[in-house]
C-alpha positions as CSV (number, residue, x, y, z in Angstrom):
1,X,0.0,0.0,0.0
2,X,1.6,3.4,-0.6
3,X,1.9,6.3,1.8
4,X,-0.7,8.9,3.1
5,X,-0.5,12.6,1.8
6,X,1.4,14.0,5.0
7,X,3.8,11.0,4.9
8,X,4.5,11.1,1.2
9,X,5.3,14.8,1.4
10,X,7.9,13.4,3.6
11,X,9.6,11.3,1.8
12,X,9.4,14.0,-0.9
13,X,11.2,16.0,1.4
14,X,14.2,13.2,1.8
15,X,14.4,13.1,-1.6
16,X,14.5,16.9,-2.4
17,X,17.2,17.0,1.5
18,X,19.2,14.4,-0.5
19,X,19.6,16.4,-4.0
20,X,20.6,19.1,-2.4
21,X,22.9,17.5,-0.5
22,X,24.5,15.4,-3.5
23,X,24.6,19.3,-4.9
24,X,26.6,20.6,-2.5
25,X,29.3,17.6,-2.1
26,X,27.5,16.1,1.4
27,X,27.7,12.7,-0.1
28,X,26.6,10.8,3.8
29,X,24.0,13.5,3.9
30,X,22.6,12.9,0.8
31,X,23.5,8.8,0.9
32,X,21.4,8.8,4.4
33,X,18.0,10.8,2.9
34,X,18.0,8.7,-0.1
35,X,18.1,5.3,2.0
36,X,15.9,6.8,4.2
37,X,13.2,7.5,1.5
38,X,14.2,4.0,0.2
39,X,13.7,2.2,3.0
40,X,10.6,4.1,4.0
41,X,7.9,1.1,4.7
42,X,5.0,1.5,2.5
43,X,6.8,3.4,-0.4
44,X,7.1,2.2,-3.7
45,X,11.4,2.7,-3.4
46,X,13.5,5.3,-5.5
47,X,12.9,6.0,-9.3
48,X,15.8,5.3,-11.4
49,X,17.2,8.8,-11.4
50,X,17.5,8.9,-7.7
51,X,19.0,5.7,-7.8
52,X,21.6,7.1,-9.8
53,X,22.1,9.5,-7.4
54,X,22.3,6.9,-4.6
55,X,25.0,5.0,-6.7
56,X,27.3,7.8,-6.8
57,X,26.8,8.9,-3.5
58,X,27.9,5.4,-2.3
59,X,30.6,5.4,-4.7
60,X,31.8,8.2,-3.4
61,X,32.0,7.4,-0.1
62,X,33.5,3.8,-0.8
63,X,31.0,1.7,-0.8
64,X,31.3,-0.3,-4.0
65,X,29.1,-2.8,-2.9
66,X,26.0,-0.9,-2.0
67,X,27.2,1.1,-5.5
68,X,26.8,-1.7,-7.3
69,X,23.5,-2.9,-5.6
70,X,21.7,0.5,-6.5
71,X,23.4,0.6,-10.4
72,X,21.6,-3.3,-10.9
73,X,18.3,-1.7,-9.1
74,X,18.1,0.9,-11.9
75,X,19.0,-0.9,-14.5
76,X,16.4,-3.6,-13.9
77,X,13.7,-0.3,-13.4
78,X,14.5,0.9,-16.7
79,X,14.7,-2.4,-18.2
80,X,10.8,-2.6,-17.1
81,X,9.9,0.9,-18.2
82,X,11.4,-0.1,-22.0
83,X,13.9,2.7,-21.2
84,X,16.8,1.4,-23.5
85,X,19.1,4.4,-23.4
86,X,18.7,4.8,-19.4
87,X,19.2,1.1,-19.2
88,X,22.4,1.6,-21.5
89,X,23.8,4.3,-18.6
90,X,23.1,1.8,-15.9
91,X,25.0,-0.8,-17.2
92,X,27.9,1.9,-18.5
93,X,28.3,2.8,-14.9
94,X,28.2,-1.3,-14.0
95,X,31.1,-1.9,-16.3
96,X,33.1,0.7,-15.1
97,X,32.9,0.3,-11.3
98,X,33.4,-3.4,-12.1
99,X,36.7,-2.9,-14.3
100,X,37.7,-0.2,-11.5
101,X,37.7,-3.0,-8.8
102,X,39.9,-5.4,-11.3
103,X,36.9,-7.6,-11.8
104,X,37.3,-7.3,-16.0
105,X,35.0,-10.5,-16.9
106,X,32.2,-8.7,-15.1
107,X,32.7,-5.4,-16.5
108,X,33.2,-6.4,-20.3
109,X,29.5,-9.1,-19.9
110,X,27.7,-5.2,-18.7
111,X,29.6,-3.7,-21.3
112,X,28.6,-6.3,-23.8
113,X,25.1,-6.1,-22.3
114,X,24.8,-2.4,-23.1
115,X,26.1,-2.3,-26.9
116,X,23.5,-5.2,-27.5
117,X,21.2,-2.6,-26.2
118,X,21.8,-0.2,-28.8
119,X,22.3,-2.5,-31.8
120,X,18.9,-1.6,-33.1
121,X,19.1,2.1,-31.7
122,X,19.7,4.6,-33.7
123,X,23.5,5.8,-34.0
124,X,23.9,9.0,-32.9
125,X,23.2,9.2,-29.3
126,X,25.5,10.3,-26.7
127,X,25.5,6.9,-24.6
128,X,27.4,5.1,-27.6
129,X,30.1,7.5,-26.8
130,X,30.2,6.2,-23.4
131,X,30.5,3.0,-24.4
132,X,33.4,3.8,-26.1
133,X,35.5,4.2,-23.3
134,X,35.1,0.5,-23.0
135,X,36.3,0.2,-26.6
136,X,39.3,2.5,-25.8
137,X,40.8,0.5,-22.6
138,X,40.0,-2.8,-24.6
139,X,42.5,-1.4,-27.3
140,X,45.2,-0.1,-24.8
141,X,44.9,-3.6,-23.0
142,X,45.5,-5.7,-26.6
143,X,48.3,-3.2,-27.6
144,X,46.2,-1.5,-30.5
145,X,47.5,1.9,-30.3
146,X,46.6,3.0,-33.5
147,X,42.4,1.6,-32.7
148,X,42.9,3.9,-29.0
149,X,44.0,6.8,-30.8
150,X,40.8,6.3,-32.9
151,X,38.7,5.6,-30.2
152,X,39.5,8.4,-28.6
153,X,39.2,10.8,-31.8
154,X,35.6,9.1,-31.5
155,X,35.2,10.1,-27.8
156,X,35.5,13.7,-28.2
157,X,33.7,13.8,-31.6
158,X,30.6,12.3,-29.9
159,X,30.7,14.9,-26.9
160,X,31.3,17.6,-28.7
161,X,28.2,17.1,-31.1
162,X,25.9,16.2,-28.3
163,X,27.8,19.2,-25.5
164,X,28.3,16.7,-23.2
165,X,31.3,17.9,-20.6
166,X,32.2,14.4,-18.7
167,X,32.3,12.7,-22.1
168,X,34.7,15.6,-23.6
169,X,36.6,15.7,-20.6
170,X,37.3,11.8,-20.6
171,X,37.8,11.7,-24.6
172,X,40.8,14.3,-23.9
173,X,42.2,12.4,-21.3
174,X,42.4,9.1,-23.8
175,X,43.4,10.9,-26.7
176,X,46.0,13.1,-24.4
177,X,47.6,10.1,-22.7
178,X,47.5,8.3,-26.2
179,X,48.9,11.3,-27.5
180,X,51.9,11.2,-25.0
181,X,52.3,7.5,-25.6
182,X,53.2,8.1,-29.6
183,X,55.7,10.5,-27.9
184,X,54.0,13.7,-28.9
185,X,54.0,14.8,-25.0
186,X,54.4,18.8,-25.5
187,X,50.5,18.3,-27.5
188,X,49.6,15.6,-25.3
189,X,49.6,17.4,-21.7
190,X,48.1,20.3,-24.0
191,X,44.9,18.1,-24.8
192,X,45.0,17.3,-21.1
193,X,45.2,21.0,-19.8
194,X,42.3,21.3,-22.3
195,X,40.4,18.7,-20.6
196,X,41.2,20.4,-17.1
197,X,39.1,23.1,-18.2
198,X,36.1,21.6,-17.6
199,X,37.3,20.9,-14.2
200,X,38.3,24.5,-13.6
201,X,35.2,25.7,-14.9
202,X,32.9,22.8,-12.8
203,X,31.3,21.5,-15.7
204,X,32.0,17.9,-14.7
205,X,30.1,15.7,-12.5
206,X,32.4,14.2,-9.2
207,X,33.2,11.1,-10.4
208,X,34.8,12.2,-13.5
209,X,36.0,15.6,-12.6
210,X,38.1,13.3,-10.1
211,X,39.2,11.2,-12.8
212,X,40.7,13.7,-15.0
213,X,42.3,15.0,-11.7
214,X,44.1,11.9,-11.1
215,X,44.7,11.5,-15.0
216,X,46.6,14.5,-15.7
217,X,48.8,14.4,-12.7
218,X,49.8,10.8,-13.6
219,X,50.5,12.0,-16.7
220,X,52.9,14.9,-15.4
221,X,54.5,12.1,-13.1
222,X,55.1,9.6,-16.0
223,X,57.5,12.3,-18.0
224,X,58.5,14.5,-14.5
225,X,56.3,17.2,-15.4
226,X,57.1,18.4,-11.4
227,X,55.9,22.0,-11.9
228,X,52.5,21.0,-13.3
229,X,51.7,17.8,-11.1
230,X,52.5,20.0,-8.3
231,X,50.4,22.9,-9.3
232,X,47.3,20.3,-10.1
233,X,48.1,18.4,-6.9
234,X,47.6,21.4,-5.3
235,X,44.3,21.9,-6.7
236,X,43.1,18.4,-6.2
237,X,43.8,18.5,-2.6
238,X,42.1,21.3,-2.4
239,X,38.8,19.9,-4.6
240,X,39.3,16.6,-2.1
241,X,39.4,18.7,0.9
242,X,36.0,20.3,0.1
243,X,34.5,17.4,0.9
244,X,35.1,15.5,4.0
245,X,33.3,12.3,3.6
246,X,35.0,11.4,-0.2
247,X,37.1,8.1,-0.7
248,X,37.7,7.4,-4.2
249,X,40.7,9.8,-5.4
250,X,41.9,10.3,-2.1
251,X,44.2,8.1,-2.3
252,X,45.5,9.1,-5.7
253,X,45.8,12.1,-3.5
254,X,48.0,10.7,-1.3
255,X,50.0,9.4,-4.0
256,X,50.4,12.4,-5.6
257,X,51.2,14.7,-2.4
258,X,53.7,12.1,-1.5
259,X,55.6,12.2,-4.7
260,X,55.7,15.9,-4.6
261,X,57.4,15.8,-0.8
262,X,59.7,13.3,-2.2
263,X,60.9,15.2,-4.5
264,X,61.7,18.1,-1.9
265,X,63.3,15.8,0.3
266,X,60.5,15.9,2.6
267,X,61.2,12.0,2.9
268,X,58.8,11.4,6.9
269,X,56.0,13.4,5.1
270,X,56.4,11.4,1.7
271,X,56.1,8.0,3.7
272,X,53.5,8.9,5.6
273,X,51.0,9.8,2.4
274,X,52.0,6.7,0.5
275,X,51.2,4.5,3.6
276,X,47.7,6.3,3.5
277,X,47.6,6.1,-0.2
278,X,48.4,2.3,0.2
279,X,45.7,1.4,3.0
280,X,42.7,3.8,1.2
281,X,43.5,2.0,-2.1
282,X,43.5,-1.4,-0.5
283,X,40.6,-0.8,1.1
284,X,38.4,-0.3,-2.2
285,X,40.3,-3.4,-3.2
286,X,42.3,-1.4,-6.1
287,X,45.6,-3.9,-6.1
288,X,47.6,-2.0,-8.6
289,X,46.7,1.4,-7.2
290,X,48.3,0.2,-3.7
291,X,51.3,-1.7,-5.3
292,X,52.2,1.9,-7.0
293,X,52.1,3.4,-3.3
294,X,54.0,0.7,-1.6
295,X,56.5,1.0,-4.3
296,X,56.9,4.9,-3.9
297,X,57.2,4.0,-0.1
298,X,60.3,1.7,-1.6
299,X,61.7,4.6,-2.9
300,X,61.8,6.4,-0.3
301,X,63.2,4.2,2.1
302,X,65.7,3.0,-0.3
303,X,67.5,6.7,-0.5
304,X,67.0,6.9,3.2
305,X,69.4,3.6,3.3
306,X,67.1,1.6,4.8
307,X,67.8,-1.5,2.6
308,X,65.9,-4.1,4.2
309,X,62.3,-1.9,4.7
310,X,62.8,-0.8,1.4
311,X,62.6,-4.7,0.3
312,X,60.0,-5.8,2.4
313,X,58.3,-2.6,0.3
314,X,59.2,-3.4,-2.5
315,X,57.6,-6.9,-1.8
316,X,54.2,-5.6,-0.9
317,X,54.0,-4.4,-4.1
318,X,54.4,-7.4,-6.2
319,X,52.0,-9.3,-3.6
320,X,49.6,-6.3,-5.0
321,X,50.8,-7.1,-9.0
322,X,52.6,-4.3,-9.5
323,X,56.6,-4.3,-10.1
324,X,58.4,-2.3,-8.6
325,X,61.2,-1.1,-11.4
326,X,63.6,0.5,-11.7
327,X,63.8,0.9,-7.9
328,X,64.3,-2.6,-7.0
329,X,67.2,-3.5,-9.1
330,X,68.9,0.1,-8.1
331,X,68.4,-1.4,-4.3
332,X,70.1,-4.9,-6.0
333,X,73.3,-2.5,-6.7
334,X,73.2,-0.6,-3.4
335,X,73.3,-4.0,-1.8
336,X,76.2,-5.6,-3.9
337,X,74.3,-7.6,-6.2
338,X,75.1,-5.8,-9.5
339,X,74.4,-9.0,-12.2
340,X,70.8,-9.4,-10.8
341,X,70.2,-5.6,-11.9
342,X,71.4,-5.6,-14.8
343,X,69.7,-8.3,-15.8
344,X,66.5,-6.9,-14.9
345,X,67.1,-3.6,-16.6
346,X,68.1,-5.7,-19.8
347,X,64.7,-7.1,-19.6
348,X,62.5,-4.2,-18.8
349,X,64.3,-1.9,-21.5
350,X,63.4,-4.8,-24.0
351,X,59.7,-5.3,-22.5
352,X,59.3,-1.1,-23.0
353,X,58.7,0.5,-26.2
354,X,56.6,3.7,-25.8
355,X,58.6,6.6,-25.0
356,X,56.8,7.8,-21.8
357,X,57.5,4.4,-19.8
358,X,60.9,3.8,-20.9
359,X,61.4,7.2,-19.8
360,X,60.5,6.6,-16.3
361,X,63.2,3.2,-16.6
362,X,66.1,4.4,-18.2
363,X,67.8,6.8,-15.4
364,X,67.8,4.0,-13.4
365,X,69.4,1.3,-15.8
366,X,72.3,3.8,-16.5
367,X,73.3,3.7,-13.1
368,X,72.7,-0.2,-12.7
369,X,74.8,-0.7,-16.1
370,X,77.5,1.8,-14.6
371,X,77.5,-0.1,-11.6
372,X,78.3,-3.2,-13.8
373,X,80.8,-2.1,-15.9
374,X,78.8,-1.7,-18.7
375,X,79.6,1.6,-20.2
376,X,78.6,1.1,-24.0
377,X,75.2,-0.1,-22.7
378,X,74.9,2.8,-20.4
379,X,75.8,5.5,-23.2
380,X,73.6,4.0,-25.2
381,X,70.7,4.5,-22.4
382,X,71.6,7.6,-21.4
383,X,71.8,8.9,-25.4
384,X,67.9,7.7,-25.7
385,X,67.3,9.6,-22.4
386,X,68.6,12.5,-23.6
387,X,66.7,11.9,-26.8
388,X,63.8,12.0,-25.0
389,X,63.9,14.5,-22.6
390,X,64.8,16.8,-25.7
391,X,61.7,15.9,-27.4
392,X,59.2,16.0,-24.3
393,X,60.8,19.3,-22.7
394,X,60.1,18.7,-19.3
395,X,62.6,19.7,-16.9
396,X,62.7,16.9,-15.0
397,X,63.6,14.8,-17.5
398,X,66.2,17.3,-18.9
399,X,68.1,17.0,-15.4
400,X,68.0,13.7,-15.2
401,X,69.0,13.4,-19.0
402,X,71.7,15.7,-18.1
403,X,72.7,13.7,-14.8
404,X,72.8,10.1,-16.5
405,X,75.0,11.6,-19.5
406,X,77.5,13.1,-16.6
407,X,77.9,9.5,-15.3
408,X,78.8,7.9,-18.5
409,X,81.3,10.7,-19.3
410,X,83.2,10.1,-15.9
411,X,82.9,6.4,-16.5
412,X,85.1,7.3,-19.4
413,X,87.3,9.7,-17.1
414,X,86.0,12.3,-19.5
415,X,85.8,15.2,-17.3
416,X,85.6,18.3,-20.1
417,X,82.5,16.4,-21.0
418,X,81.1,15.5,-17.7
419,X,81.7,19.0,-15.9
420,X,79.0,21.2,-17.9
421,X,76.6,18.1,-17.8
422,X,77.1,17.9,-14.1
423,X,76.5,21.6,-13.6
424,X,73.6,21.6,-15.7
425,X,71.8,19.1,-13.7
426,X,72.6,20.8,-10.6
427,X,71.2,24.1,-11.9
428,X,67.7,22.4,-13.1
429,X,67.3,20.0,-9.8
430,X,68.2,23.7,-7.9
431,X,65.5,25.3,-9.4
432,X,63.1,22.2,-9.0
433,X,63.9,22.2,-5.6
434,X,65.3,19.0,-5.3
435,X,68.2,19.1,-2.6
436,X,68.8,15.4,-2.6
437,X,69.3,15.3,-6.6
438,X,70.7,18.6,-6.1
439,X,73.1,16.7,-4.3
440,X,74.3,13.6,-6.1
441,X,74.7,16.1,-9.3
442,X,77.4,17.8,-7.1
443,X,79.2,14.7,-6.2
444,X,79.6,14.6,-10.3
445,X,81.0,18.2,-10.1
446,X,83.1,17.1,-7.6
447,X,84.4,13.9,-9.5
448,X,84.7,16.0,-12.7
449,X,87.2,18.9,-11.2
450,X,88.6,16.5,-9.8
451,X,90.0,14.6,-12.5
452,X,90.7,18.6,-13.8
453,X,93.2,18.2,-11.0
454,X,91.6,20.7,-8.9
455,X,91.1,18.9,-5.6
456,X,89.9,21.8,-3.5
457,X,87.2,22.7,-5.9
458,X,86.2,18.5,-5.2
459,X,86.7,18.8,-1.9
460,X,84.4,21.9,-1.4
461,X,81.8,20.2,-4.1
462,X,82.1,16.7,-2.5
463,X,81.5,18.4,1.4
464,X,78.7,20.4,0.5
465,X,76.8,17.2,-1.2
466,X,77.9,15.1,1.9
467,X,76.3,17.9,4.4
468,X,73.1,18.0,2.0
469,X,72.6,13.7,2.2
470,X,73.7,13.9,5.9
471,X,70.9,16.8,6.6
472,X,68.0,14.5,4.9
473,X,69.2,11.3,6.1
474,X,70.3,9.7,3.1
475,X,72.9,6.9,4.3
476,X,73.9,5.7,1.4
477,X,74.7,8.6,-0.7
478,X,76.3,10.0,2.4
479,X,78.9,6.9,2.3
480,X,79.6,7.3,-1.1
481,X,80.4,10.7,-0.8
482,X,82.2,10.5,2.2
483,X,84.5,7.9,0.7
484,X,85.4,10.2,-2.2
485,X,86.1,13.0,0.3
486,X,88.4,10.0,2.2
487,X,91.3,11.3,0.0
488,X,91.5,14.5,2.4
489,X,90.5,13.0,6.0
490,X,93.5,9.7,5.6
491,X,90.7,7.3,4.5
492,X,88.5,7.3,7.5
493,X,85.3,5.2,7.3
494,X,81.3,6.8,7.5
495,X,81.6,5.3,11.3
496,X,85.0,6.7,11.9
497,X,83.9,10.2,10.5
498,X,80.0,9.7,12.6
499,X,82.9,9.6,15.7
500,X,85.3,11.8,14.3
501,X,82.2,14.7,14.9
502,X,80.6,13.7,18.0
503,X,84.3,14.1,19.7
504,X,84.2,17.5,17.9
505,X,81.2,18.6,19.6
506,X,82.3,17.9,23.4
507,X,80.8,14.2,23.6
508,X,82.7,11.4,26.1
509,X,82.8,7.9,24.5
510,X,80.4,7.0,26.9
511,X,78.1,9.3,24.7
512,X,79.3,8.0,21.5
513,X,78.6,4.2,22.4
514,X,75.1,5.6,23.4
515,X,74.6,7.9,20.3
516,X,75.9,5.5,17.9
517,X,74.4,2.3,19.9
518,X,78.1,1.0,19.8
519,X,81.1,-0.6,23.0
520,X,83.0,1.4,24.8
521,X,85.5,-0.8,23.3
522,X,84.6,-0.6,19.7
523,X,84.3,3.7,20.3
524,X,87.7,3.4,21.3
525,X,88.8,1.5,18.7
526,X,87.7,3.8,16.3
527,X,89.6,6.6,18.0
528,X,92.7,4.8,17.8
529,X,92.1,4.3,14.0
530,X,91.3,8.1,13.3
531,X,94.2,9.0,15.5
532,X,96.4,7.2,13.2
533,X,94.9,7.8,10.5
534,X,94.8,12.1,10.1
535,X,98.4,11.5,12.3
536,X,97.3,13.4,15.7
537,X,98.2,12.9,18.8
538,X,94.8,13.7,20.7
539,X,90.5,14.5,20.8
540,X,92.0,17.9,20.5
541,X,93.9,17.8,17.9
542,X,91.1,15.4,16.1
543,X,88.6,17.7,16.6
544,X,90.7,20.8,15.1
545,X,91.2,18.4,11.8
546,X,87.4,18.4,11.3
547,X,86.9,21.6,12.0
548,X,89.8,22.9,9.6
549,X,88.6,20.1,7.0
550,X,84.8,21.5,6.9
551,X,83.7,17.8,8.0
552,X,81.0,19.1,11.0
């Protein structure tokens, strides 16, 4: 039986409560008036378009399930009501929560479902671009480039005949990122700043205005684009941050946030957003998503010297399907196990065509392959880098480019060639505000004058790097460094130097067993070593050498 007149205007009143709410970003608000009139006893339950709106509020607040329960509910209502091209949005919006949550077979029988649907419908309607989106990622996934750069030609074509924003918006993003793939990146990140305008503007509906978001800063990541992906993360923080209760994009958020802080060396900060990025993403059961985070996390704690958490990171993300490269074979060399690495770089570079991916892989193999002895292959890697980075203009890549090309000169104890490399990568990681970068390009300076035979111009390079890791914790490159400053300080170790300061500043060796969590007996060992070692007689005199040798 339905409701009386007084209680029907108040479920009326739910409903009207809820779109306002959904209006106005309130997504539990608007979630808890729509169940409410739903659930109302007596009542006849929501009409499809509410239950649309119920979908995306659940979906928004990461509920797939109840998502997917309200999406089936409306299709079946439309279904009954012969309402093909409703029906065909339904099971759009099936297909693509399914795909989202890695369950493809489900996805592709709605997406099947819904171009039977408009077999016999006439062609041009705005749904069958929709369902192109399917088509596109189906190309992507079978390697048909040239069919997703077609497809997404299609996209925009469709929107822009029928003015519809979130289908424009998500046509730019395919064709942009195709775009980008063919290595036209300069017009590919323009097609996506032209899809961001509908952002800007709020033209888009949540769920793909966060899409494009997430989209266009992954694209700025993929060719170290650092001044736009920080400038849109910026903006997506704030879009997230307007409404309390979202959980879909957040954790691309985090992601994102947390590659930005990395690259400032703001390494606690950085691990703290890509364990957040890792748990949201897991939680909506988004595997790949959360293997990217827990390899950024790798990252991190890899340049931090923490070998064996960097692993166990590392780890987590193949458990999740996603491989952690190059990252985990430069952890291989950091840990002495060179012929591992370069086998795996050998094997990636083959496995990577597009220029956008191999990209993002062949910084990393040039040091691997340096590592190795293996300077013919690491020219030729750092020759395509530059290549690239040339073509894409992005000034990440440039540095790094720059950096890689540095390395393989001093390999070949070419310092006139290495020195303006070297100084041109510190310049563009300087004014990308990358000190730890920053740093290991002035280790190269340092190596470079060095083999000029000017070894206080090393020595004042090769300190100030050595200060800069030291400041941000990074172990390893602090080692390094401090082994090619040995040459000045009579060979001491990183421990004997750790020592060497802590008796500068006043502390007993009862301190420095406690600081460094060392024996008496081994501190004093030490001491004798770096005694004998810079050839002075005392902690005095010690302490002097460090302070006239710039080493506090």
């Amino acid at each position: 039986m339905l409701a009386s007149g007084g209680h029907l205007m108040g479920i009326v009143d739910d409903l009207q409560r809820a779109r306002i709410a959904f209006e106005r970003r309130d997504w539990a608000a608007a979630y808890d008036r729509l169940t409410a009139a739903d659930g109302d006893p007596g009542t006849v339950g929501l009409g499809a378009d509410d239950l649309m709106t119920l979908a995306m509020a659940t979906f928004l607040l990461g509920d797939i399930d109840a998502c997917i329960r309200a999406l089936q509910r409306g299709y079946r209502l439309r279904i009954d009501n012969g309402e093909v091209l409703g029906a065909v949005r339904f099971a759009f919006w099936l297909a693509r929560v399914h795909n989202g949550r890695g369950e493809g077979a489900v996805g592709s029988g709605w997406a099947a479902r819904a171009e039977r649907l408009l077999a016999d419908h006439p062609a041009d309607v705005v749904e069958r671009g929709y369902l192109l989106i399917h088509d596109f990622f189906r190309c992507v996934d079978r390697g048909d480039f040239a069919g997703a750069v077609a497809t997404g030609d299609e996209i925009v074509s469709v929107a822009r005949r029928h003015g519809d924003p979130d289908l424009l918006a998500q046509g730019l993003v395919c064709k942009g990122r195709m775009m980008m793939y063919a290595g036209h990146v300069p017009e590919g990140l323009a097609t996506l700043d032209e899809a961001m305008v509908g952002v800007a503007a709020g033209e888009l509906s949540p769920v793909f205005a966060g899409t494009v978001y997430c989209a266009m800063i992954d694209a700025c990541q993929e060719v170290l684009d650092f001044a736009r992906a920080s400038a849109w993360t910026t903006a997506l923080t704030r879009w997230c941050d307007t409404q309390p209760d979202l959980v879909p994009f957040t954790g691309q958020c985090a992601v994102h946030r947390g590659q930005i802080l990395r690259l400032h060396a703001a390494y606690p900060e950085a691990l703290a957003e890509f364990e957040d990025a890792c748990q949201r993403y897991a939680a909506l059961g988004y595997d790949a998503a959360a293997g990217l985070a827990m390899s950024e996390r790798g990252d991190v704690l890899r340049v931090l010297g923490e070998y064996v958490a960097a692993e166990s990171s590392y780890d987590q993300a193949a458990s999740y399907g996603y491989e952690a490269q190059p990252g985990r074979a430069l952890l291989m060399t950091a840990r002495g196990r060179v012929s591992g690495a370069i086998a795996a770089v050998r094997r990636l570079l083959a496995e990577t065509g597009d220029p956008v991916h191999r990209s993002r892989l062949l910084a990393g193999a040039v040091e691997v392959l340096i590592a190795g002895d293996e300077p013919a292959e690491a020219e030729l890697a750092a020759g395509q880098l530059s290549t690239i980075a040339e073509e894409f203009g992005c000034a990440g890549l440039r540095a790094s480019a720059a950096y890689c090309s540095a390395l393989v000169a001093l390999a070949g104890e070419d310092a006139d060639r290495a020195l303006p490399l070297a100084r041109t990568a510190v310049q563009l990681w300087g004014e990308l505000r990358a000190p730890y970068e920053m740093a290991r390009a002035k280790v190269l300076v340092g190596r470079a004058v060095r083999l000029l035979g000017d070894e206080d111009s090393a020595i004042a390079e090769l300190t100030a790097a050595c200060r800069t890791f030291a400041e941000l914790g990074a172990a390893g490159a602090r080692q390094e460094a401090e082994k090619l400053i040995g040459r000045s300080t009579g060979g001491l170790t990183g421990r004997e130097l750790d020592v060497l300061r802590l008796v500068a500043v006043g502390n007993s060796n009862a301190e420095i067993a406690g600081l460094l969590v060392l024996s008496d007996k081994t501190v004093a060992r030490h001491l004798t070593n770096i005694f004998a070692k810079l050839d002075v007689p005392s902690r005095t005199a010690a302490a002097a050498y460090a302070r006239d040798h710039d080493l506090l």
